[in-house]
C-alpha positions as YAML, in Angstrom:
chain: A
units: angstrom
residues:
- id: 1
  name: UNK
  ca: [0.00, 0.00, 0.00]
- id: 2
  name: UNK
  ca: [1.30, 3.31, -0.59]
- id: 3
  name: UNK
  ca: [0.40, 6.54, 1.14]
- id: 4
  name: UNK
  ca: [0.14, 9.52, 0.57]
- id: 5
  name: UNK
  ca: [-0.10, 12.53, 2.54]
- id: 6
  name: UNK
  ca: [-0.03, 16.48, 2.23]
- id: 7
  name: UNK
  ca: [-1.64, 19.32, 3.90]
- id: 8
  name: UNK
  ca: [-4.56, 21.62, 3.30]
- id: 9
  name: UNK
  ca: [-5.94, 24.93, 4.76]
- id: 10
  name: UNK
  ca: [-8.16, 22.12, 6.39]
- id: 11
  name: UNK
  ca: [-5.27, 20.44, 8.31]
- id: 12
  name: UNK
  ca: [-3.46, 16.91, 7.18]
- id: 13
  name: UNK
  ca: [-4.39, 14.87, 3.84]
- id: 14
  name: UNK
  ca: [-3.43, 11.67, 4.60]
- id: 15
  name: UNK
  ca: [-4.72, 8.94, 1.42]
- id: 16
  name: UNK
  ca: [-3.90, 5.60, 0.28]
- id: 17
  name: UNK
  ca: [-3.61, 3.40, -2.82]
- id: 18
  name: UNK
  ca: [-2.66, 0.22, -4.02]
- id: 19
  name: UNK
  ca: [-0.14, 1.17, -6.76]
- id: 20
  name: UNK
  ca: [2.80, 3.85, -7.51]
- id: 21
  name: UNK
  ca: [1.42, 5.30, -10.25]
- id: 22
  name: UNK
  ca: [-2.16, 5.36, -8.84]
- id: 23
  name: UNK
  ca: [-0.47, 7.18, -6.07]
- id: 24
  name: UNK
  ca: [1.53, 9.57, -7.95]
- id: 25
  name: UNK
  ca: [-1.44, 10.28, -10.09]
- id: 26
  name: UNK
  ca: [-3.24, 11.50, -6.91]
- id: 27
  name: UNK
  ca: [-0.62, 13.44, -5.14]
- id: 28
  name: UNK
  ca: [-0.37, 15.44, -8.49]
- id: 29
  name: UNK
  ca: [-4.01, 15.93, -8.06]
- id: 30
  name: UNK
  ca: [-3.55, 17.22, -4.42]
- id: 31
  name: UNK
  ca: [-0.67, 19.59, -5.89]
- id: 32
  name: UNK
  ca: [-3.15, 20.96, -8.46]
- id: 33
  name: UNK
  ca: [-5.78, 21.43, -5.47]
- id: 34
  name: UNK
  ca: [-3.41, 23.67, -3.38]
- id: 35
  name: UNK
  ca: [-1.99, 20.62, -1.32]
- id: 36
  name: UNK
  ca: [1.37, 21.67, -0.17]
- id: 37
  name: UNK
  ca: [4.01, 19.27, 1.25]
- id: 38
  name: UNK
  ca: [2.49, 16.21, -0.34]
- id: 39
  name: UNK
  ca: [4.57, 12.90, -0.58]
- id: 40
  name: UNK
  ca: [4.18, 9.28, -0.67]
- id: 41
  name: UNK
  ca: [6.03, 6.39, 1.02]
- id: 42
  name: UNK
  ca: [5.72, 3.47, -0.54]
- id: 43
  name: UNK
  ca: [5.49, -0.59, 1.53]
- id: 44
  name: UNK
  ca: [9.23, -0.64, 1.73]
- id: 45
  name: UNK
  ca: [9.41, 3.38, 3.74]
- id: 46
  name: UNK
  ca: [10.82, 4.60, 0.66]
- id: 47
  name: UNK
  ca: [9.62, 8.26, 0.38]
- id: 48
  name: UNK
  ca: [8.64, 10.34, -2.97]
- id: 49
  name: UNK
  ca: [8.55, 13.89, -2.30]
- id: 50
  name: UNK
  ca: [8.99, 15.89, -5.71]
- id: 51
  name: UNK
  ca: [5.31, 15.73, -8.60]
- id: 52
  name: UNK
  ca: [5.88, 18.97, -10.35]
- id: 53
  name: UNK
  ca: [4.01, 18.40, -13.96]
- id: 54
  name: UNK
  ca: [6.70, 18.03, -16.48]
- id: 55
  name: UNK
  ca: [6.77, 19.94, -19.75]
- id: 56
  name: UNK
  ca: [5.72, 18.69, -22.72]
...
């Protein structure tokens, strides 16, 4: 399971999903919503920190 977890002007985002890309896809979302500090950790603790859209 990966997680994923950010913060809002509500507090703490804190999501999960079964796949990487499922989870980057979402934490991209979060970015787009105004999340700030989002990142995942994936089942081995391994943490993902940087979702910036890339140029096409």
């Amino acid at each position: 399971m990966f997680e994923i977890s950010g913060f809002d002007t509500a507090g703490v985002v804190s999501l999960k999903r079964l796949s990487l890309a499922a989870a980057l896809k979402k934490a991209k979302e979060l970015i787009e919503d105004g999340c700030w500090d989002v990142q995942i950790v994936d089942p081995g603790g391994r943490v993902y920190t940087s979702f910036e859209q890339q140029a096409a």
